[in-house]
C-alpha positions in Angstrom: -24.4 -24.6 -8.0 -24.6 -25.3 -4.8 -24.0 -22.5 -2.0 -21.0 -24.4 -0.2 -19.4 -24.2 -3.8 -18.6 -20.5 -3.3 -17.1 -20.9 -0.4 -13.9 -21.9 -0.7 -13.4 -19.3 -3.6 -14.3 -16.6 -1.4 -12.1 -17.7 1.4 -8.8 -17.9 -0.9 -9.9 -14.6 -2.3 -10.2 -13.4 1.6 -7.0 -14.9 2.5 -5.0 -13.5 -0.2 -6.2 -9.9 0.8 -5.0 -10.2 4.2 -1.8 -10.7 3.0 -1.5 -7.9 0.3 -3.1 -6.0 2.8 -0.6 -6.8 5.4 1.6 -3.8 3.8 -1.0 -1.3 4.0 -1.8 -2.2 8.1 2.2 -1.9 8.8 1.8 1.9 7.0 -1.0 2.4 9.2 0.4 1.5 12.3 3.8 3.6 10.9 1.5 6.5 10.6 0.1 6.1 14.0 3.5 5.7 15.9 4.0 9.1 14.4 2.0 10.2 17.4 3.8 9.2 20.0 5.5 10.1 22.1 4.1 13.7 21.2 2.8 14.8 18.0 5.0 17.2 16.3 4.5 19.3 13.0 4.2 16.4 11.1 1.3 14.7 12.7 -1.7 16.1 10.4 0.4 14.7 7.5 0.6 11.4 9.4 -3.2 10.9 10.7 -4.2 12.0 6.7 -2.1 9.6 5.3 -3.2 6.8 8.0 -6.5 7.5 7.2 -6.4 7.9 3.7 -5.0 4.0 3.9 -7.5 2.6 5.9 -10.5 4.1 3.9 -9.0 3.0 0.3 -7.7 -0.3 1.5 -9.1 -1.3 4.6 -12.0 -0.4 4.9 -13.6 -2.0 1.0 -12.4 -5.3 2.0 -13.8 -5.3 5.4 -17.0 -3.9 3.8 -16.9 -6.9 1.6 -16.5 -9.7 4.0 -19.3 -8.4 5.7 -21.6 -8.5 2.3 -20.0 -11.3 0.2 -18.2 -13.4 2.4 -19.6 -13.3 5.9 -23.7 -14.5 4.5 -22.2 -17.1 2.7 -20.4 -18.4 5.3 -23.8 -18.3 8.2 -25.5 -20.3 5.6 
């Protein structure tokens, strides 16, 4: 099979992440907001959950553009 063949596949797959993922980035920026204009006794709670988001969501799918869907794509 040739490499263009995966391409498309990869980009729908992409595509529908960003938008399941769309949830998880307005939690994140929720979370952040927290912060401002002052953090209160609630902020630890906040940043924990913010990052707790980012590294089980976020951060995997950026991770596999960069290995799956970014080489395919220079090639």
């Amino acid at each position: 099979m040739a490499p263009h063949c995966w391409i498309d596949p990869l980009i729908a797959r992409f595509a529908w992440e960003h938008d399941r993922l769309q949830t998880v980035r307005a939690s994140v920026r929720q979370e952040a907001d927290a912060l401002y204009p002052s953090p209160g006794p609630s902020t630890d709670a906040a940043v924990r959950r913010g990052l707790d988001l980012l590294v089980e969501h976020i951060l995997p799918h950026e991770y596999a553009e960069e290995s799956q869907l970014y080489p395919v794509l220079v090639d």
